[in-house]
N, CA and C atoms as an extended XYZ file, in Angstrom:
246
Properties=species:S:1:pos:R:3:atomname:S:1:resname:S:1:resid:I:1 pbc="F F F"
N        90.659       71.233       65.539 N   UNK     1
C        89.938       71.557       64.316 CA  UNK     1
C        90.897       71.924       63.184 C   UNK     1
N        92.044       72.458       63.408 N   UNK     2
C        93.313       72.739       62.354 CA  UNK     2
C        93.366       71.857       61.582 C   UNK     2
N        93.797       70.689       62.553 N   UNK     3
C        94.123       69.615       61.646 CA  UNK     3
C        93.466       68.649       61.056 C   UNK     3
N        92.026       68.562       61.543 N   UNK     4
C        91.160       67.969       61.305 CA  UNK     4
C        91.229       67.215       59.718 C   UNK     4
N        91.301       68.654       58.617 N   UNK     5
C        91.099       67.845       57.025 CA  UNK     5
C        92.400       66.971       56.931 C   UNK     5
N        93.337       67.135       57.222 N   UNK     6
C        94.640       65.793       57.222 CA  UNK     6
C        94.407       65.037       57.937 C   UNK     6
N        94.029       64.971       59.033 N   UNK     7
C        93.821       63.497       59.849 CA  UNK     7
C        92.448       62.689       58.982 C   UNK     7
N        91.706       63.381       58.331 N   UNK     8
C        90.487       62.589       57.845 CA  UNK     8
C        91.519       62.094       56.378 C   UNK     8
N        92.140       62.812       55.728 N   UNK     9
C        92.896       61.842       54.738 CA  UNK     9
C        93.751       60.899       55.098 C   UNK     9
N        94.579       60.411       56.345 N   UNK    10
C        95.464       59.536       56.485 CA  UNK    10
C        94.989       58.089       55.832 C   UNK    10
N        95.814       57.227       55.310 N   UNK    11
C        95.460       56.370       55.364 CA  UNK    11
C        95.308       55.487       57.108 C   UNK    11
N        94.683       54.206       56.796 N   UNK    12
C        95.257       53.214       58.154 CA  UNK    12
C        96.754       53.668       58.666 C   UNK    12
N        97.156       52.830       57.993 N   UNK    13
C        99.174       53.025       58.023 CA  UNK    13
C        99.678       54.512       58.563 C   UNK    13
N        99.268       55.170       57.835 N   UNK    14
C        99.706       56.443       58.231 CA  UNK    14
C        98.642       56.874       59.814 C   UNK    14
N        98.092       56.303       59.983 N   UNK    15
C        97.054       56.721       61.262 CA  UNK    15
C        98.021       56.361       62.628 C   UNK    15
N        98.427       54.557       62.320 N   UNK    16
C        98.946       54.046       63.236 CA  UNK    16
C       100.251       54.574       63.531 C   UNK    16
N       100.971       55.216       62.340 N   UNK    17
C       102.281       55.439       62.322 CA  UNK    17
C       102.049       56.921       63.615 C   UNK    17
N       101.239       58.004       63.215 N   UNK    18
C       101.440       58.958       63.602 CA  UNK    18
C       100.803       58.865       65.566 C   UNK    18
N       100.258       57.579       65.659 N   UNK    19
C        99.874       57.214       67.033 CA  UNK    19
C       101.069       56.000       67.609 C   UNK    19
N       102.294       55.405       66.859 N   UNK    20
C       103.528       55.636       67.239 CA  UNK    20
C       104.233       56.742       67.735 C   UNK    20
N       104.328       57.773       66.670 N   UNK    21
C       105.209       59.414       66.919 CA  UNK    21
C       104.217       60.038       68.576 C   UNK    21
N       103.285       59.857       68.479 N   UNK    22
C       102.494       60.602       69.884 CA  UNK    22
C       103.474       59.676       70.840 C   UNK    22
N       103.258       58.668       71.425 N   UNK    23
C       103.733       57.644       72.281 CA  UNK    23
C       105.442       57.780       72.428 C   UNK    23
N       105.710       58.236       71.248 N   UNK    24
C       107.595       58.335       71.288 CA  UNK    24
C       108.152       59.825       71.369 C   UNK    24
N       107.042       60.949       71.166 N   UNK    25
C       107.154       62.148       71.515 CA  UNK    25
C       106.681       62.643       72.978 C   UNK    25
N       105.271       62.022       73.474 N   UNK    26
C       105.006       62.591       74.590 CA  UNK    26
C       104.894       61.229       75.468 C   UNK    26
N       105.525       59.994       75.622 N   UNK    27
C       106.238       59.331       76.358 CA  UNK    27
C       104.610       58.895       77.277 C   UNK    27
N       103.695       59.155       76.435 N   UNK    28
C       102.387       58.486       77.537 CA  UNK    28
C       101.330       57.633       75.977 C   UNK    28
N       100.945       56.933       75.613 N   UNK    29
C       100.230       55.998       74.971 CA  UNK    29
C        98.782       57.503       74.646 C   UNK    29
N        98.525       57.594       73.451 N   UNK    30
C        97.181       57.968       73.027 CA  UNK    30
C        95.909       57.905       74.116 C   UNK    30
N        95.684       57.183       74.246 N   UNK    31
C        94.880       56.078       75.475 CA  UNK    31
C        95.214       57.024       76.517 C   UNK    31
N        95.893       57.135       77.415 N   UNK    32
C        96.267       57.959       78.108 CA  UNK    32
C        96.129       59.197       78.448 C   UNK    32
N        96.290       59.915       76.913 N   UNK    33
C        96.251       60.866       76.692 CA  UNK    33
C        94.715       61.231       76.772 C   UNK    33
N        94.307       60.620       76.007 N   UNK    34
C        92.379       61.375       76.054 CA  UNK    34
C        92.324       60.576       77.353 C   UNK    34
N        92.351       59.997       78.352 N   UNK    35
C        91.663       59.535       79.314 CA  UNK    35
C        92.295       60.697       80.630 C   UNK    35
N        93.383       61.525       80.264 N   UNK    36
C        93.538       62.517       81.207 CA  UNK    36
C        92.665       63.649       80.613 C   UNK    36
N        92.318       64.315       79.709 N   UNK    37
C        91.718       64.964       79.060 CA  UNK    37
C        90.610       65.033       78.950 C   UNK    37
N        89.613       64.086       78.444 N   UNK    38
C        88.512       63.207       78.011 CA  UNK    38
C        88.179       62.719       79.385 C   UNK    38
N        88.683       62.029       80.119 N   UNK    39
C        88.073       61.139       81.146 CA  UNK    39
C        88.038       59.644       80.256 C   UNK    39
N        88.004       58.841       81.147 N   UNK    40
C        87.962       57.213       80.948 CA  UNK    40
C        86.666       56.782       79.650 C   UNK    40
N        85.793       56.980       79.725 N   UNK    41
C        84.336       56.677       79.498 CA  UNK    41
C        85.407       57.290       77.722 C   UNK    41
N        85.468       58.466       77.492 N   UNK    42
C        85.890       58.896       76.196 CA  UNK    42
C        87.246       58.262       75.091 C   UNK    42
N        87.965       57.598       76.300 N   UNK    43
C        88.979       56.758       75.669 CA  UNK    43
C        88.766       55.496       75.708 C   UNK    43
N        87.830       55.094       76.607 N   UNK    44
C        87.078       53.632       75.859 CA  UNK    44
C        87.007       54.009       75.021 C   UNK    44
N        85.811       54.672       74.502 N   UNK    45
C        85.035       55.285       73.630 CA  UNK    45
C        85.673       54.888       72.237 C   UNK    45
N        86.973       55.913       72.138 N   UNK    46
C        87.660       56.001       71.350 CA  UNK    46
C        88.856       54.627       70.912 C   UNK    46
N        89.185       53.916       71.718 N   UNK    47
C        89.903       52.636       71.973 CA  UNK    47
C        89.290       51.509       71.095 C   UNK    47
N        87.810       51.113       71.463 N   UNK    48
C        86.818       50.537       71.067 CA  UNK    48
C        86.822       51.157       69.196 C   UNK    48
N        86.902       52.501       69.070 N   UNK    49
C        86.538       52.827       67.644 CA  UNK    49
C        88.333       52.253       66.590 C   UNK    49
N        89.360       53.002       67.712 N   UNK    50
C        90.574       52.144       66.619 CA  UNK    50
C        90.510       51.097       67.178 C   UNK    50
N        89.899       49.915       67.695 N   UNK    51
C        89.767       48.224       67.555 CA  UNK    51
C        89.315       48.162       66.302 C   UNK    51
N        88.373       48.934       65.888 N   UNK    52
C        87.591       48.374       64.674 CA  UNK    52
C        88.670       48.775       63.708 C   UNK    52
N        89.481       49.391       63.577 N   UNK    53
C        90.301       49.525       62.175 CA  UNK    53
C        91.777       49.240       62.643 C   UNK    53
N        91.714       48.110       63.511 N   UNK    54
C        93.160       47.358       63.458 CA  UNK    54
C        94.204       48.358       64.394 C   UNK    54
N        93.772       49.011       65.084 N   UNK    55
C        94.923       49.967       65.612 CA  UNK    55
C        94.622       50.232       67.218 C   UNK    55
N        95.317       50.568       67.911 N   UNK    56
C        95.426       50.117       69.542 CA  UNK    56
C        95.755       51.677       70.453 C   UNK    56
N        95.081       51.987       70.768 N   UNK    57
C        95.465       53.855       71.362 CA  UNK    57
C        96.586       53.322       72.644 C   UNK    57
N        96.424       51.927       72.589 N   UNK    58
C        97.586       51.406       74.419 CA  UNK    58
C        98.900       51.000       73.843 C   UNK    58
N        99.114       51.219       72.562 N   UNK    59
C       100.208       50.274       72.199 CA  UNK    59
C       101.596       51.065       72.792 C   UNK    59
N       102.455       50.323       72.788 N   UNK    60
C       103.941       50.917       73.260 CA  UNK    60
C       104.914       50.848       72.277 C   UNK    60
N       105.838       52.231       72.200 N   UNK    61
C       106.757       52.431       71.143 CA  UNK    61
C       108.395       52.086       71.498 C   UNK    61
N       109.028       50.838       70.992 N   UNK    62
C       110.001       50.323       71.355 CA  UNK    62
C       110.958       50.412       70.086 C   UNK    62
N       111.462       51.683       70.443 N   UNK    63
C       113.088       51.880       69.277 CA  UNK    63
C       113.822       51.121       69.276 C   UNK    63
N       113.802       50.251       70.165 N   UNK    64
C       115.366       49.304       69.503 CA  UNK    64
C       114.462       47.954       68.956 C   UNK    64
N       113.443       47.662       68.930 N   UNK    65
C       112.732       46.342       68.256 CA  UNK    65
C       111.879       46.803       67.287 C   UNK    65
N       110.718       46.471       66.907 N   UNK    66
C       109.730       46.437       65.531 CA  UNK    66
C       109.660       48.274       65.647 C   UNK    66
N       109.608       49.230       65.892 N   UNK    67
C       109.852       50.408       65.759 CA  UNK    67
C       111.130       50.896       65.252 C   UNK    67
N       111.758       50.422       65.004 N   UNK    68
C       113.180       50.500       65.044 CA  UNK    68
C       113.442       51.553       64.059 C   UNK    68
N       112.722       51.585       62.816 N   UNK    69
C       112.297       52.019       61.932 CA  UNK    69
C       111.773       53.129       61.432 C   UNK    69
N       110.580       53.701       62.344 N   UNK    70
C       110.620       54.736       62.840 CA  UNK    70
C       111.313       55.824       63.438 C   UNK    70
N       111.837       55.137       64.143 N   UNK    71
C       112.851       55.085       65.076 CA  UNK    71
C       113.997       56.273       64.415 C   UNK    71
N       114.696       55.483       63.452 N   UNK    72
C       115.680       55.901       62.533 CA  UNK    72
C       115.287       57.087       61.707 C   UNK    72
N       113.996       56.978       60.945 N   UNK    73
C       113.255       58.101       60.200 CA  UNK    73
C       113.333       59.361       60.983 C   UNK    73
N       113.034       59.076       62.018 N   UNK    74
C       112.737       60.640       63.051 CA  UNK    74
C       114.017       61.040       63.582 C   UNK    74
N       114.422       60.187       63.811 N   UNK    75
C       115.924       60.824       64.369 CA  UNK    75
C       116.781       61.440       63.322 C   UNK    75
N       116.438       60.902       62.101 N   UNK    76
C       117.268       61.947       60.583 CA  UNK    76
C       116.602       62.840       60.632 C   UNK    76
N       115.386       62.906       60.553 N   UNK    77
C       114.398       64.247       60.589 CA  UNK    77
C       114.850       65.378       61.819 C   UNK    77
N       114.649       64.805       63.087 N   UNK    78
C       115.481       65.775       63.697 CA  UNK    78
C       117.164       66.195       63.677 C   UNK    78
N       117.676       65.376       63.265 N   UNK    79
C       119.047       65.616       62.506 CA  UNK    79
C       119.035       66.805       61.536 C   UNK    79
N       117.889       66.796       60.910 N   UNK    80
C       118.147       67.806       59.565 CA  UNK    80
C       118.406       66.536       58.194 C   UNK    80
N       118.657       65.443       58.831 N   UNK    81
C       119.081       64.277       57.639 CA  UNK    81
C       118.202       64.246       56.359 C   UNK    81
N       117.169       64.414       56.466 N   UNK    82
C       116.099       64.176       56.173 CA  UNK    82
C       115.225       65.359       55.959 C   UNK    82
């Protein structure tokens, strides 16, 4: 509930980005995550709802290919670079 009013402003982009950072911080897919939590039935649920706006709770976060990018951003950030 904290965070609730910022997650309702993200854009798309920023939705998918921050369901990259979950997957590259806690090393298990979104999807995953509510289906240990939630149970199965709730991460359909939820899976089915980001299908409809282009975004995937199963996707996988790969730093050295199309993440790469990310990748770099966060690692300055935890650097202090940034």
């Amino acid at each position: 509930k904290e965070y609730e009013p910022l997650l309702r402003k993200m854009t798309y982009s920023q939705g998918k980005v921050l369901l990259k950072l979950i997957v590259r911080e806690c090393n298990s897919t979104p999807y995953e995550i509510l289906q240990a939590y939630l149970g199965n039935f709730a991460a359909d649920f939820w899976q089915a709802i980001a299908r409809l706006f282009t975004a995937d709770l199963k996707m996988d976060y790969n730093p050295d290919g199309k993440d790469a990018l990310i990748e770099k951003i966060a690692t300055k950030i935890e650097q202090g670079e940034l």
